[in-house]
Backbone as JSON Lines, residues from 0, in Angstrom:
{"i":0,"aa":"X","n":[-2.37,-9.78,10.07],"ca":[-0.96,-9.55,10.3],"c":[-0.35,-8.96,9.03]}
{"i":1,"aa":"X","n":[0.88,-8.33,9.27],"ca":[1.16,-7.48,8.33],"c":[2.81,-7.94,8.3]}
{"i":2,"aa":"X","n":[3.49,-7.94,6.93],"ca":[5.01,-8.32,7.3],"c":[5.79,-7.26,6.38]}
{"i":3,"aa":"X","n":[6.58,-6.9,6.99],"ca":[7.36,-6.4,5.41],"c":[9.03,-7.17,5.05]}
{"i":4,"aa":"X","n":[9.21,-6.56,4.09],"ca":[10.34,-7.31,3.25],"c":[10.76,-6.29,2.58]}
{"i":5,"aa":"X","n":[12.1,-6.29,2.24],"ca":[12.62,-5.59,1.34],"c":[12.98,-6.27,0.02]}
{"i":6,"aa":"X","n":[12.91,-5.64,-0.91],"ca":[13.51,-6.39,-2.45],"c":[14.48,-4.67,-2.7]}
{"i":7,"aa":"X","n":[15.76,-4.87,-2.95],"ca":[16.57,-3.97,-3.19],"c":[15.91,-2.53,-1.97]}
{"i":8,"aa":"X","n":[15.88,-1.81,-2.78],"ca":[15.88,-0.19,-2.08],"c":[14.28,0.3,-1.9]}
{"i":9,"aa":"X","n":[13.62,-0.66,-2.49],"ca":[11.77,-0.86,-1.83],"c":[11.27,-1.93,-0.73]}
{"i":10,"aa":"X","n":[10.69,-1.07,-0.14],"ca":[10.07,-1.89,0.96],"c":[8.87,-2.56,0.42]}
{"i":11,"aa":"X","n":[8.18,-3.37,0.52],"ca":[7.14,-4.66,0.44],"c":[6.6,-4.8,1.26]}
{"i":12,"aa":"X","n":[5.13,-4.47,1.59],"ca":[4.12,-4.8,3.11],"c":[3.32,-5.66,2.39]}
{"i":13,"aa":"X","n":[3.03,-7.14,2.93],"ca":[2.29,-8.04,2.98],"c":[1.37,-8.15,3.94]}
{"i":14,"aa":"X","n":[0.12,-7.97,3.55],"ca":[-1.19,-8.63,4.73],"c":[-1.94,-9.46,4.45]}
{"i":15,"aa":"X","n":[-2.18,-10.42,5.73],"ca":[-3.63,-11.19,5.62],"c":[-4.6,-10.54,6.26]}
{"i":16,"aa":"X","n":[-4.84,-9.5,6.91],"ca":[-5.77,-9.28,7.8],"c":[-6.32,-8.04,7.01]}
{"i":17,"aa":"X","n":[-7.77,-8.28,7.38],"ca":[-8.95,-6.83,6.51],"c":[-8.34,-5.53,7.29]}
{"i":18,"aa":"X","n":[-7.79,-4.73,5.73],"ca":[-7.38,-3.41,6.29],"c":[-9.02,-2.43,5.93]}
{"i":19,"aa":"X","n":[-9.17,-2.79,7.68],"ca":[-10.11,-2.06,8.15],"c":[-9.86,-1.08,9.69]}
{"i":20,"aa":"X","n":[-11.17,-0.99,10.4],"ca":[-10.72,-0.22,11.6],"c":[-10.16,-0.7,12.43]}
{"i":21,"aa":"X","n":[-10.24,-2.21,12.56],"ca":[-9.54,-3.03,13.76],"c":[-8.1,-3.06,13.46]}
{"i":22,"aa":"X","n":[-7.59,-3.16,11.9],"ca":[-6.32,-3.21,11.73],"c":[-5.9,-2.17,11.22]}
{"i":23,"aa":"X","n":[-6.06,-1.25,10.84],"ca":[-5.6,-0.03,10.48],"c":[-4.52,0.81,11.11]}
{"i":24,"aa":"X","n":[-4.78,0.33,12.88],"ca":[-3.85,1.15,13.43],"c":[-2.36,-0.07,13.23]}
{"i":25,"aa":"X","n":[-2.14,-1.11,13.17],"ca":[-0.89,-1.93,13.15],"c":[-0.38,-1.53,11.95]}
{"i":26,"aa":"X","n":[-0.68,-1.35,10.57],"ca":[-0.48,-0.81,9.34],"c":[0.03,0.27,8.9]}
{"i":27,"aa":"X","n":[-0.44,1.24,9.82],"ca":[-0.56,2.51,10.27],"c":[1.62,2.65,10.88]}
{"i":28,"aa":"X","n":[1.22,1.25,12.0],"ca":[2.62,1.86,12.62],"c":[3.88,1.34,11.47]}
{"i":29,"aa":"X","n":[3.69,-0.03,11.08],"ca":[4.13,-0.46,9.84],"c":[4.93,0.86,9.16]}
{"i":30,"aa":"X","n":[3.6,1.34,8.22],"ca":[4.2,2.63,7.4],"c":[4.69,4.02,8.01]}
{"i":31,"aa":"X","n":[4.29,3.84,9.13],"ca":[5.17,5.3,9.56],"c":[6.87,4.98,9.66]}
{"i":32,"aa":"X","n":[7.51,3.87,9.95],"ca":[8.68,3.78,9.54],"c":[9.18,4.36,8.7]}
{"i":33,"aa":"X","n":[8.46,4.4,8.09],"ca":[9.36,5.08,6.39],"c":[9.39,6.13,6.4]}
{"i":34,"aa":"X","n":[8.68,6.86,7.32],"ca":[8.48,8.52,7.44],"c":[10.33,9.27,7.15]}
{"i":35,"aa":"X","n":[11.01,8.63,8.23],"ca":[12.21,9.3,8.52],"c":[13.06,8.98,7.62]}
{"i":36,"aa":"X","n":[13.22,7.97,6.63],"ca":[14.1,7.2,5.67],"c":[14.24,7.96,4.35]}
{"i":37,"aa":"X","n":[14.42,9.17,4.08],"ca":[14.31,9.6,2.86],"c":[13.14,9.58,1.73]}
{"i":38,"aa":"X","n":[13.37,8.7,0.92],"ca":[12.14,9.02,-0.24],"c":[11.79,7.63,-0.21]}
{"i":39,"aa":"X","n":[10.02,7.24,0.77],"ca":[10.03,5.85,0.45],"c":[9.48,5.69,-0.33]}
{"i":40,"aa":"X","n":[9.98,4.03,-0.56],"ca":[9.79,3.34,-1.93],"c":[8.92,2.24,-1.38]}
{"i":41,"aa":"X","n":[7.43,1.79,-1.42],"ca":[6.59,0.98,-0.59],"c":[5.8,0.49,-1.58]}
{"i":42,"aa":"X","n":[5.83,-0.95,-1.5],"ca":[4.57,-1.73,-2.65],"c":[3.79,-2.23,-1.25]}
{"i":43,"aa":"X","n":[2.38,-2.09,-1.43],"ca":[1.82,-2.77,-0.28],"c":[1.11,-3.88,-1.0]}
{"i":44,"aa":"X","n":[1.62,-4.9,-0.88],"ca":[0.81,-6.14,-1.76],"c":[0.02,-6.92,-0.92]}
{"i":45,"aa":"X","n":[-1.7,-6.48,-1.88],"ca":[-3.14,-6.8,-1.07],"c":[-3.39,-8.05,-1.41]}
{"i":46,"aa":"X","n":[-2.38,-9.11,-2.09],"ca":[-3.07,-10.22,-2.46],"c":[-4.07,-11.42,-1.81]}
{"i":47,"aa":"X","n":[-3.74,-11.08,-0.1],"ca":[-4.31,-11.79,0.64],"c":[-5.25,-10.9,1.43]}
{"i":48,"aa":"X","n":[-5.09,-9.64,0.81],"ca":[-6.2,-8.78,2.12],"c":[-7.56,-8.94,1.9]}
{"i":49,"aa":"X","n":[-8.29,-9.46,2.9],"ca":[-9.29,-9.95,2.24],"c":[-10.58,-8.62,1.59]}
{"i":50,"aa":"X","n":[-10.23,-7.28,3.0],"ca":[-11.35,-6.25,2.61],"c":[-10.61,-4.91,3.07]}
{"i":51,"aa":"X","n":[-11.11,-3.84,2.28],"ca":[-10.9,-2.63,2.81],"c":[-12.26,-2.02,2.89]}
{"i":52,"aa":"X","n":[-11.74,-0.95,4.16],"ca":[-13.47,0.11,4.42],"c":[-12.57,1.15,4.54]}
{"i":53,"aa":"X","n":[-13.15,2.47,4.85],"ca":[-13.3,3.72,4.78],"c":[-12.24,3.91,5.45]}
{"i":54,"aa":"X","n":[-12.04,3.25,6.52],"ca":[-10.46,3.66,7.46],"c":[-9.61,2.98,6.97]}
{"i":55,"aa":"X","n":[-9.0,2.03,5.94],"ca":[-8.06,1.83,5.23],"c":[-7.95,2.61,3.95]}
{"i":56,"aa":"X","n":[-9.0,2.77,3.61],"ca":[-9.17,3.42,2.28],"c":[-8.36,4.89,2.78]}
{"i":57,"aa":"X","n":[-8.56,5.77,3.95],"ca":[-8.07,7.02,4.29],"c":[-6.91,6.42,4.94]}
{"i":58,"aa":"X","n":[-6.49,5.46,5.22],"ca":[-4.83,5.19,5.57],"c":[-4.22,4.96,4.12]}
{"i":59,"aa":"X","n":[-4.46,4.66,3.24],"ca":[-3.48,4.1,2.03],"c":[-3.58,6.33,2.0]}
{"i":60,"aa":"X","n":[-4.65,6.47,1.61],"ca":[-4.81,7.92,0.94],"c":[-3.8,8.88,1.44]}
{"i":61,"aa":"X","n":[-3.84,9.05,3.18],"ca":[-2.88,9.88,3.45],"c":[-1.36,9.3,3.71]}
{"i":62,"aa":"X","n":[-1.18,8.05,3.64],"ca":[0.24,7.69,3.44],"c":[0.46,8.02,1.78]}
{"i":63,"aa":"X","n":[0.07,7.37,0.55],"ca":[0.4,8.29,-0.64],"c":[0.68,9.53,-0.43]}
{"i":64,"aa":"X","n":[0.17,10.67,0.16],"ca":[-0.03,11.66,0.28],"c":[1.77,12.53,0.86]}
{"i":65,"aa":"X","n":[1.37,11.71,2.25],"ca":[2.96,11.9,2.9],"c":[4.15,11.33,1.77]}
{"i":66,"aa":"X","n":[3.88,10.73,1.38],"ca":[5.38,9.39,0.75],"c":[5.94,10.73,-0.22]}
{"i":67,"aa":"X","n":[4.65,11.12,-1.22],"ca":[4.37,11.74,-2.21],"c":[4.9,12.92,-1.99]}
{"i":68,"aa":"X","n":[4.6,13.67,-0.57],"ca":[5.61,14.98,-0.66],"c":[6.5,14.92,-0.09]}
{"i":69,"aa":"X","n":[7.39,13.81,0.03],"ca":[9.04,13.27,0.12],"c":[9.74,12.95,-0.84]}
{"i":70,"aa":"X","n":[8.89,13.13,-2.27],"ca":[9.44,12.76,-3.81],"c":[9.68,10.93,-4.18]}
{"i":71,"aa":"X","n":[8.66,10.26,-2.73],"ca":[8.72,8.89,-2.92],"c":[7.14,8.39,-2.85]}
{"i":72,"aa":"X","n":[6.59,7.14,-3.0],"ca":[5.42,6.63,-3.82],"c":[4.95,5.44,-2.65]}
{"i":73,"aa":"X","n":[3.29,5.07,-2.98],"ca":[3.07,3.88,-2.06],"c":[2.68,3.54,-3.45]}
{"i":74,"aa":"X","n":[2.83,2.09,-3.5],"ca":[1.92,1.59,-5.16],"c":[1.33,0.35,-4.7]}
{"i":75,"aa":"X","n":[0.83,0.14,-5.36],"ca":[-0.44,-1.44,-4.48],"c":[-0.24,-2.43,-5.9]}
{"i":76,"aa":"X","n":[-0.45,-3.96,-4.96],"ca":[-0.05,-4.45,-6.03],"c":[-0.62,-5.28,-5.33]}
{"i":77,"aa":"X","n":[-1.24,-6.85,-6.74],"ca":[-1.34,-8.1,-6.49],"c":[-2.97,-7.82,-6.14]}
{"i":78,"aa":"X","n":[-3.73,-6.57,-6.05],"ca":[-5.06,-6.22,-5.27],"c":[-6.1,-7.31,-5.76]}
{"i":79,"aa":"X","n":[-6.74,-8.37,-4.88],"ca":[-8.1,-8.79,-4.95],"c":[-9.26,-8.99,-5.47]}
{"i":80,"aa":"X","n":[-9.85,-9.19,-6.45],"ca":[-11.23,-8.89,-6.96],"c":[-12.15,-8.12,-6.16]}
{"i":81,"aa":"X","n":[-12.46,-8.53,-4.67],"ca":[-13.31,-7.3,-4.04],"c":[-12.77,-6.0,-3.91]}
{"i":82,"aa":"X","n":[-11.39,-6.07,-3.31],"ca":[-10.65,-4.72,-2.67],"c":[-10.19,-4.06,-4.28]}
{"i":83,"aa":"X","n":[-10.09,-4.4,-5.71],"ca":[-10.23,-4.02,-6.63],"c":[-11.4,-3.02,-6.7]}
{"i":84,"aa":"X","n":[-12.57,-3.47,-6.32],"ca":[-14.01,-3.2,-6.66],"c":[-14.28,-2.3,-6.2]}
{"i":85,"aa":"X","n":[-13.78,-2.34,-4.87],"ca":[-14.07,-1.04,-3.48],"c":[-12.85,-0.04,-3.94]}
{"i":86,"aa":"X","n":[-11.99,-0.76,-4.89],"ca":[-11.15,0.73,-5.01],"c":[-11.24,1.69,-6.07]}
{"i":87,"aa":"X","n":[-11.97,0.77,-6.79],"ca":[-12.83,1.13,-8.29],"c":[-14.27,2.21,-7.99]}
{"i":88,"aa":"X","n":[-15.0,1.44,-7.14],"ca":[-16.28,2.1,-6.84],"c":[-16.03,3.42,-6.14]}
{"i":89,"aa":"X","n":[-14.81,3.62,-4.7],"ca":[-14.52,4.93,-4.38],"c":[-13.78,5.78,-4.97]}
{"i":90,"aa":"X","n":[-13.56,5.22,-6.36],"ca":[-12.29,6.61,-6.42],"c":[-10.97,6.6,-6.41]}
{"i":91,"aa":"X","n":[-10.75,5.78,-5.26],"ca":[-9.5,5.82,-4.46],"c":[-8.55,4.97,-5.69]}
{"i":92,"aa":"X","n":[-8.78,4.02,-6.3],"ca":[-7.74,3.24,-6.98],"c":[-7.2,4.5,-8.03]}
{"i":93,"aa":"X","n":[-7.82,5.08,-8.79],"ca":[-6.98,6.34,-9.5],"c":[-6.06,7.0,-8.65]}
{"i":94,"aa":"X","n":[-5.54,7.24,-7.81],"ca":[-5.24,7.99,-7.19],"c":[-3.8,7.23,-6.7]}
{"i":95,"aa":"X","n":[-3.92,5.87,-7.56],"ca":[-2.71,4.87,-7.53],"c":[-1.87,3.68,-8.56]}
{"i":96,"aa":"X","n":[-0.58,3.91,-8.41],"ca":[-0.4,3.02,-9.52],"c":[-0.87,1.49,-8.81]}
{"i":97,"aa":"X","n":[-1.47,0.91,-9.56],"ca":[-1.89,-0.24,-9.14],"c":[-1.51,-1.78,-10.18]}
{"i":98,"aa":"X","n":[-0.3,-2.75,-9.7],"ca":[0.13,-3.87,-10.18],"c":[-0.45,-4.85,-10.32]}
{"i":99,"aa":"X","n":[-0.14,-5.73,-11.55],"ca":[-0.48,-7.34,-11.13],"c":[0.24,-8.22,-10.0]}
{"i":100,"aa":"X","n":[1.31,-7.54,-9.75],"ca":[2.13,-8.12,-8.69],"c":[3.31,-7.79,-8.37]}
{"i":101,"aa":"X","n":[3.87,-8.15,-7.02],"ca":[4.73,-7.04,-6.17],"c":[5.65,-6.75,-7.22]}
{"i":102,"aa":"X","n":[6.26,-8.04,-8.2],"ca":[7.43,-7.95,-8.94],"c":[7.47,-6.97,-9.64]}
{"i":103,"aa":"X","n":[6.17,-6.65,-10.43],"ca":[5.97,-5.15,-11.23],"c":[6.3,-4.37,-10.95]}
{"i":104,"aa":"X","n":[5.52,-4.02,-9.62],"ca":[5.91,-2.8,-8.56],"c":[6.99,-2.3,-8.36]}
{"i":105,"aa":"X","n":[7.63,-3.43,-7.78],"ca":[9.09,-3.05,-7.07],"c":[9.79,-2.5,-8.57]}
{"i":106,"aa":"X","n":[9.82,-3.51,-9.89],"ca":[10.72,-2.75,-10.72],"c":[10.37,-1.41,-11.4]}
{"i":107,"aa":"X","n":[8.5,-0.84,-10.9],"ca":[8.17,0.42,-11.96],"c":[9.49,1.47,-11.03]}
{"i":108,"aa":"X","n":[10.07,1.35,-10.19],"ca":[10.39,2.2,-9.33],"c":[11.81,2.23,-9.81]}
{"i":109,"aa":"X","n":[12.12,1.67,-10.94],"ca":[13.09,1.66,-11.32],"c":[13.4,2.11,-12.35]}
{"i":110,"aa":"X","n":[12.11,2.13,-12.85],"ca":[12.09,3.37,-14.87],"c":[11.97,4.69,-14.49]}
C-alpha cells in the first residue's frame, strides 16, 4: 500500500509494499496525479519498501524524467539497505537525489 501526505507545497509517498510488477501499477496511478499540478515536488520515502525490480526501477526513472521536464523533482528518501544496493548496483540511484529521511527531502526543495 502506498499513502501520500503533504508537508507544505511537497507531496510525500509512503510504501509498504515491494515496488515491483505487482505494485507498480497502484504507484504508477499515485504519481500520475502530479502530472497536471504544475512543478511537482515528490519525496517518495522507501523506508518500509521492502524491494525494488526492474519495473519499479523504470517507474521511479520515467517519473524523474516527466517531473524533471516540468522544472519539478522526484527525490527518494529514508531508502533501505537492500533497495539502497539494487539502486547502487543498477545505476539508477545516481540519477537521484537520495535522503536520510523524508525531513531532508522535503526541506532540499527549499534551497
Amino acid at each position: 500500500m502506498y499513502e501520500q501526505s503533504k508537508q507544505g507545497a511537497v507531496d510525500v509517498i509512503r510504501g509498504t509494499d515491494p515496488l515491483n510488477a505487482g505494485h507498480v501499477e497502484f504507484l504508477q496511478e499515485r504519481l500520475e496525479q502530479f502530472d497536471g499540478s504544475g512543478q511537482p515536488h515528490v519525496v517518495f520515502d522507501m523506508q518500509s519498501v521492502p524491494l525494488v525490480d526492474s519495473a519499479g526501477l523504470e517507474l521511479l526513472l520515467d517519473t524523474q524524467e516527466r517531473f524533471r521536464l516540468r522544472g519539478g523533482a522526484l527525490k527518494l528518501a529514508a531508502v533501505n539497505p537492500l533497495c539502497r544496493e539494487i539502486l547502487k548496483v543498477t545505476g539508477v540511484g545516481q540519477r537521484f537525489e537520495i535522503f536520510p529521511d523524508s525531513g531532508s527531502a522535503v526541506g532540499s526543495f527549499v534551497q
